[in-house]
N, C-alpha and C positions, 0 to 999 in steps of 0.2 A: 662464417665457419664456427661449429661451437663443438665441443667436446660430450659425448654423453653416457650416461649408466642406468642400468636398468634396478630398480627397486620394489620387490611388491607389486610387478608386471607393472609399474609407470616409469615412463622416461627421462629422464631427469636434466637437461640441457646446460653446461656451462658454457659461456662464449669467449675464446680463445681469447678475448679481452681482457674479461675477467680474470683468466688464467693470470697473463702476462702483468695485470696490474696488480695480482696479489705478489708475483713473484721480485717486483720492487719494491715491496714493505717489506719483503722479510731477507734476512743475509743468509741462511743458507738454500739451499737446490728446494724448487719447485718442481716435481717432474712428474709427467705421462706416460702412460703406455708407449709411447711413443720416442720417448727417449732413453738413447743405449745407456745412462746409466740409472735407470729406471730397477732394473730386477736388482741390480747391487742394494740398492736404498730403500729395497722394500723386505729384503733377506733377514734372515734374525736364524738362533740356534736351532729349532725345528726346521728341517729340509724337505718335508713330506709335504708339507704345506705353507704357502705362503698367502697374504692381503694380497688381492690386486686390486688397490683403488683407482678410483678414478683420477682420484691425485693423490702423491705423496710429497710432503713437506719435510725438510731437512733440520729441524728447529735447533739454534742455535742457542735459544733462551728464552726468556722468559714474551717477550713484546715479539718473537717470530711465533710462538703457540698462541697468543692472544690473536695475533693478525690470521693463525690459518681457523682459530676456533670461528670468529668473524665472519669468514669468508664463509665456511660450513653449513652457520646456521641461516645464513643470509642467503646461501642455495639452497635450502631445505636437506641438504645431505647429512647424512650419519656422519660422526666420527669415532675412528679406532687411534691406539695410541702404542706405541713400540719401542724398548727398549733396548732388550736381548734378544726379546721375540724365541724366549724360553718355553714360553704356554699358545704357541701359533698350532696347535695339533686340534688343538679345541677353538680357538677364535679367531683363524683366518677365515675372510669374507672378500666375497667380491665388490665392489661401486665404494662407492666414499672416500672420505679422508683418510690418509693416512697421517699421522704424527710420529716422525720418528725423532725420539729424545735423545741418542744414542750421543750426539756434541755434546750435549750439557753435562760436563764435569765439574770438577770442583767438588774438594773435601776438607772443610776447616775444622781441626782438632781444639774442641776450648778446654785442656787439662784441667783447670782448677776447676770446672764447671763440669767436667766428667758428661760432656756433649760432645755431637761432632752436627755440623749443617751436610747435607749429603746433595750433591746435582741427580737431576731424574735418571742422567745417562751413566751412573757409577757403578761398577760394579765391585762386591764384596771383595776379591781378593786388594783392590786399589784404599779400601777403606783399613781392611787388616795393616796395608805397609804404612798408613799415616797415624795409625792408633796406637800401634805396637813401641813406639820409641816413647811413649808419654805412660806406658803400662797398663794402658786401656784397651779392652777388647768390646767389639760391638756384638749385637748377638744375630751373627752371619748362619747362614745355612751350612749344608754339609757342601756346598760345591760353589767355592768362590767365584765361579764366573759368571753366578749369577745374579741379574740387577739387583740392589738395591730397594730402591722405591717400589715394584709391583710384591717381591719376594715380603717385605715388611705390610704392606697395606693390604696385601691378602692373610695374613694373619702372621707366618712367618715362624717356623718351627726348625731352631737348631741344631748346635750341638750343649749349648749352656742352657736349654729351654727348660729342663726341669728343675735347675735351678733358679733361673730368671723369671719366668714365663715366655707367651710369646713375643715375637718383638713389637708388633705393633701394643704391645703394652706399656711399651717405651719411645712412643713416640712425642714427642714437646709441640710439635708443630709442622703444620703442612704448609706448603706453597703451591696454589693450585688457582687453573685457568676454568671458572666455569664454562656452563654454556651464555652467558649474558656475556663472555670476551673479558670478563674482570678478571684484573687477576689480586687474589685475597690470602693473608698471611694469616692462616686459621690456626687457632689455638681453642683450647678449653674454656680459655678467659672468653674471648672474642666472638665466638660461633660455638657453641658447646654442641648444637644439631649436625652439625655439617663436619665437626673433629669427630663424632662419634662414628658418623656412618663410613667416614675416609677410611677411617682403621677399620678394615675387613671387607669392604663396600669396592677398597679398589680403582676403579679405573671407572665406576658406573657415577662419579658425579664431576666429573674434570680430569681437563690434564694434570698432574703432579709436575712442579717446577723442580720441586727440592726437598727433603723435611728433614728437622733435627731430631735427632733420636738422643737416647742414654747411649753412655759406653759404661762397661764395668771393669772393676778394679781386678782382672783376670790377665796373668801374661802368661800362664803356663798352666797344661794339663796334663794328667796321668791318663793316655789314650793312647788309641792303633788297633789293631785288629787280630780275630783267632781264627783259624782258616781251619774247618775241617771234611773231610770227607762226602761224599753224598750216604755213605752208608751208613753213616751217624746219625743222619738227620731229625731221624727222631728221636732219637737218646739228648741230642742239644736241643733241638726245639723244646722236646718237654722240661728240660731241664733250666731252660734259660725262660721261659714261662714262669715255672715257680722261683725263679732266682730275683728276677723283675719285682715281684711281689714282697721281696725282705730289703731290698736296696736304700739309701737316703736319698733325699733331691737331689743333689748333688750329682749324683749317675743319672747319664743319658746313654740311652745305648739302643741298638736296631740288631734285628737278625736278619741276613739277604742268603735266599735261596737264589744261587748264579751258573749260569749255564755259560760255560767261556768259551768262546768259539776256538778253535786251532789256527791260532795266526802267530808271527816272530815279535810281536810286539809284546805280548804276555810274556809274564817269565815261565820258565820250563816247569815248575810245579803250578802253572795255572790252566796250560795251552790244551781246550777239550775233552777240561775236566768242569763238573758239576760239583758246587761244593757248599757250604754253610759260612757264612760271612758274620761274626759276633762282632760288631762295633761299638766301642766304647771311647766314651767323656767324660771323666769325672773332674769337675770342675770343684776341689774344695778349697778351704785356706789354709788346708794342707793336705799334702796330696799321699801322707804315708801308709793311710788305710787305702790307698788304690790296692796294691797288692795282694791285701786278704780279701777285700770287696771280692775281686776278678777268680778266686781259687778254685772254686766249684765248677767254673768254666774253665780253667784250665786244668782242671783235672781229668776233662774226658779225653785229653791227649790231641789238642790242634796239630795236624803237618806244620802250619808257619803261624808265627807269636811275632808279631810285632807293637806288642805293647809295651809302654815304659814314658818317661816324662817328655812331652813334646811342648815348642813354642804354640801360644795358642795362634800365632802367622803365619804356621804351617800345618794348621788342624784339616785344612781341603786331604791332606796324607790319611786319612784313616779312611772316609768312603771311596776314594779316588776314581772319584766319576770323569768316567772322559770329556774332556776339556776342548773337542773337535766337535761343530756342526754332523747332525744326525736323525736322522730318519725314525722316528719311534711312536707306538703307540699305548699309551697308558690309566690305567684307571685307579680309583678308590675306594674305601669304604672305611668307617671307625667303628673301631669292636669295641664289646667290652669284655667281659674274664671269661679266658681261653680256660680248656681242658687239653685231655688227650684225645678225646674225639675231634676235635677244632685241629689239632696236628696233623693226626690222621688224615681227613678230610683235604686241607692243604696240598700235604704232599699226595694224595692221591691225583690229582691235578696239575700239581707245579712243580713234582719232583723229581728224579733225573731220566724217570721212562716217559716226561711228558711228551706230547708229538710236535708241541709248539715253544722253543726253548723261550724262557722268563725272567725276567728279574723280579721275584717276590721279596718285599720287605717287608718287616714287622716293626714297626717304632714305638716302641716303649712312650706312653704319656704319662698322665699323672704329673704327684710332686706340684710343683707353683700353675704347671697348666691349669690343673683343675679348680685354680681358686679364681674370682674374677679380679679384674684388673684393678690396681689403685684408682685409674680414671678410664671408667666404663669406656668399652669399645664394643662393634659387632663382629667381634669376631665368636663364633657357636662351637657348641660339640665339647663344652670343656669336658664334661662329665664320661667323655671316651676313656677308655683305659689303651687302645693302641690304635694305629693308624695303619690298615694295608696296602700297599702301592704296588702295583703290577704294571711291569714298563717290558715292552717287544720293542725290540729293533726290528723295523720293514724290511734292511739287508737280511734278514734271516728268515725270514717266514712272508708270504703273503696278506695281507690287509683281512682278504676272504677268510682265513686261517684264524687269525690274531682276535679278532673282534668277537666271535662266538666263542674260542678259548677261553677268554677274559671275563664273558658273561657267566660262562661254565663255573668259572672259581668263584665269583660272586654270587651264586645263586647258590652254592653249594656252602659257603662261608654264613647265608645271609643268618643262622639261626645263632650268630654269635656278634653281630652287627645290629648298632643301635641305632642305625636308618641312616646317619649323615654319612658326610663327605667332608673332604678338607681341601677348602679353594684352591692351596695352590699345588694341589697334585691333580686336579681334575685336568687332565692334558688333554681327554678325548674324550669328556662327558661337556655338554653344553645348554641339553634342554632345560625346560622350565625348572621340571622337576626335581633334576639337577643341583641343578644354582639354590634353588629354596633349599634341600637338605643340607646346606653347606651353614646355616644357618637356624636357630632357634624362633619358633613360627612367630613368637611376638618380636622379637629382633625385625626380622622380615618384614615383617608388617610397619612397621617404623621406619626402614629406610625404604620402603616403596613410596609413603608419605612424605620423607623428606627430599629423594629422587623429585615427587612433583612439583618442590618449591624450586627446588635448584637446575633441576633440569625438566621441565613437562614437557618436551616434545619428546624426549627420551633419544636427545642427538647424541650421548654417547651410549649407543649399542651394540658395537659391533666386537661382545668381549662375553665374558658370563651375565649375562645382560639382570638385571633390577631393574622393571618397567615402574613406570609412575604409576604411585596410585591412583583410581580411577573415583571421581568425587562422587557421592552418594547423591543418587538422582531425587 
């Protein structure tokens, strides 16, 4: 009796032996299509899509990823690898391995060292509550519940980002399961090829066991959010446009054009209103110019102000991205200097008469982004000035709907767009062409090269894929 997947129109046969004796090397769940706890352990926060591999592995640590990497290459099968299963919109696949990290916790804070060692399965809000008592902040996304390890090693863009940079620029060291089943304590010192291409490379040269990151010397911010009107919208957007352009590093801030559905969950000034969302971080070593920074924006008279000084443990409060599994489809582009035609344009498309309701953001870069890193990484695109993210919920619009909308704004944006993408907003983009823009061409070209030392069969593919380079005949 053998178990099988199709690939590439070939067959691919495992034998239920195989199965069963990989499942006593490793401590946590081996499971099949065939076993009811099967769809539980393949689930992650995209609902629209999910991996159905042929197997998915419960990895408990570091020697249960070694033993399913093993088993993988040794079937000829791809492997994928899952966390939160945040970015399953763009990289669910069917056949292969699955690896889900999701057990692997563990967060050690070394204060005087201003580190913390991070497990694959961690996620940011759990790293905020062991940071916070020692007055270290890591530099987490806008939505704590998102992993750790994928959110950092796809480049990783905060709320401290233009002050810090990104975070994989602060990474000390990885812990990762090639494809040869090793597993390697990579640093700068140690493998300086294989540190470089991890930071922004992703999930394309191993499993991630762990990595140590920086924290920084951040306990408090002057942030929260200006909520205004749909009929503003472009009196704020132009205006927090040119505002963006006089700010210090120190300010991180986004603009969300938000279509809110009419449900009791919203508060009564939110429920089936369209509105302008101004988000603000200002991360200084003192935070008493937050106040004047912010006044040009609040002068165009938001409905609701909730800005003023917050713990940065409770910074997830200013985007306040829902925290529930969800069905959504979303794309990218990086700009560079907007005008009032770039407004225009926008909202002609994503604004409150559009047919397909949206979540359009505009995130401010610049500041530390745009410099490179103390210890080179591939992460590209520093030279963007913002980043656009365009997110549908499937309960709201149909797929057939959502997909040509989406192309609509980016076709219409493209003449302020400087060709990339930012990995880790690509939720619904996956081709070639894709994955390359995400990246600077000679970068690219380099982890293709170093992809063929580490991985040349190209067994971890089933993500924003980096094929091996192909050797010069």
């Amino acid at each position: 009796m053998s178990r099988s997947e199709q690939e590439g129109g070939k067959v691919i046969s495992v034998e239920a032996a195989a199965v069963d004796s990989l499942a006593e090397q490793v401590r946590g769940p081996v499971l099949t299509p065939a076993d009811e706890r099967y769809d539980a352990e393949r689930a992650g926060n995209q609902t629209a899509r999910c991996h159905r591999p042929a197997l998915v592995v419960g990895a408990t640590g570091p020697a249960d990823v070694q033993a399913a990497v093993t088993f993988a290459t040794g079937h000829g099968l791809p492997v994928a690898v899952q966390g939160t299963g945040h970015a399953l919109s763009a990289v669910a696949a069917e056949g292969g391995v699955l690896i889900n990290t999701s057990r692997m916790q563990g967060v050690r804070v070394k204060a005087e060292a201003g580190t913390a060692w991070i497990g694959a399965g961690v996620r940011w809000d759990q790293v905020l509550h062991e940071t916070a008592p020692a007055g270290l902040a890591p530099l987490s996304g806008s939505a704590p519940g998102v992993g750790v390890v994928s959110y950092t090693l796809g480049g990783g863009l905060g709320l401290l980002s233009r002050r810090y940079g990104y975070a994989a620029d602060h990474v000390r060291g990885v812990d990762v399961v090639t494809a040869d089943g090793r597993l390697r304590q990579v640093t700068e010192a140690s493998d300086p090829d294989l540190f470089w291409a991890l930071r922004g490379g992703r999930d394309n040269f191993g499993v991630v066991t762990g990595i140590e990151i920086d924290l920084m010397p951040v306990t408090t911010i002057y942030g929260g959010g200006l909520f205004f009107d749909a009929g503003s919208a472009s009196e704020v957007l132009d205006t927090y446009i040119r505002w963006t352009a006089t700010v210090p590093d120190e300010m991180t801030s986004s603009a969300a054009l938000i279509s809110f559905p009419d449900v009791p969950a919203l508060p009564p000034t939110l429920r089936g209103r369209h509105v302008v969302h101004i988000r603000i971080a200002y991360a200084a070593d003192a935070l008493g110019a937050g106040e004047s920074l912010v006044a040009p924006l609040r002068a165009l008279g938001p409905f609701t102000d909730t800005l003023g000084e917050l713990a940065y443990a409770d910074s997830g409060s200013i985007h306040n991205d829902p925290v529930f599994p969800g069905t959504f489809e979303s794309g990218t582009t990086m700009l560079d200097e907007l005008d009032a035609d770039a407004v225009r344009t926008l909202l002609g498309l994503a604004g409150p008469h559009a047919p397909v309701p949206h979540v359009v953001e505009l995130r401010h870069l610049g500041g530390r982004l745009a410099r490179p890193s103390g210890t080179p990484n591939a992460v590209g695109n520093r030279d963007a000035r913002y980043v656009l993210n365009v997110v549908s919920r499937l309960e709201r619009a149909d797929i057939a709907e959502i997909r040509p909308a989406h192309d609509r704004i980016f076709e219409s944006i493209a003449p302020w767009s400087t060709g990339g993408r930012a990995l880790n907003f690509m939720n619904g983009e996956r081709d070639a062409e894709h994955v390359r823009s995400a990246y600077d061409a000679k970068d690219y070209r380099r982890l293709t090269e170093i992809k063929a030392v580490y991985d040349p069969e190209n067994t971890f593919r089933l993500n924003h894929n980096i094929p091996p380079a192909v050797p010069d005949a």
